[in-house]
N, C-alpha and C positions, 0 to 999 in steps of 0.2 A: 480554436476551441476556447470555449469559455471558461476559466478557474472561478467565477461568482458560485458562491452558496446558495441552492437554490430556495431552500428554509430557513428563516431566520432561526439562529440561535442555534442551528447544527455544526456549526464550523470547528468544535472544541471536539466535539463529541465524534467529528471524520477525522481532526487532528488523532485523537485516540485511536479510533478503529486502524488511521492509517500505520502506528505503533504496533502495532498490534500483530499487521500483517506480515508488518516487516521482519519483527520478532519471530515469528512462524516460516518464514522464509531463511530465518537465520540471516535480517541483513540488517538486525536493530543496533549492531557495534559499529554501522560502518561508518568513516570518518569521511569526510567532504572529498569531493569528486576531485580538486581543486588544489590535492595536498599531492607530495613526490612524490611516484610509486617505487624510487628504485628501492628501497630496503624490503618492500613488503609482498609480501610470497603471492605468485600468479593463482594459486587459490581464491586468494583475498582481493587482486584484482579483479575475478572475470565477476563475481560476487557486485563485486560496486558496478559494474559495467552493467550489471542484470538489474541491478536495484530500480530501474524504468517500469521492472514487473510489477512493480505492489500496485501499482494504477491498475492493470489489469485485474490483478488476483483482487482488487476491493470493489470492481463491475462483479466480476462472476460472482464474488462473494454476496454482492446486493442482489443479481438479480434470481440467484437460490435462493435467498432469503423471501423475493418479490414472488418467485413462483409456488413458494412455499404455504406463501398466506394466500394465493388464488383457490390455491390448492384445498386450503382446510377450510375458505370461505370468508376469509377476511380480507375488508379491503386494501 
């Protein structure tokens, strides 16, 4: 799978959206995958462990948004 931008100039503006979802998801405080879990409450681990979601939820998110403008006539 290819992580290339496929519009120039969009990569700031997914950087954002991808905040965004995270935030919505409740997963924008999470700290690096890469740090010790033993202090930190199994809440807060399954949360990071999920944090793979925001890729998904920012397709669905685009392609609601892609059927939205089919939908009213826009390209």
């Amino acid at each position: 799978m290819s992580r290339r931008t496929l519009v120039p100039g969009a990569a700031g503006k997914l950087e954002k959206f991808k905040m965004e979802v995270a935030e919505d998801m409740a997963l924008d405080n999470v700290a690096s995958r890469n740090v010790n879990m033993g202090d930190v409450p199994s809440n807060e681990v399954n949360r990071i462990r999920n944090s793979g979601n925001i890729g998904g939820e920012m397709v669905r998110r685009m392609v609601e948004a892609a059927e939205k403008n089919m939908v009213n006539g826009n390209k």
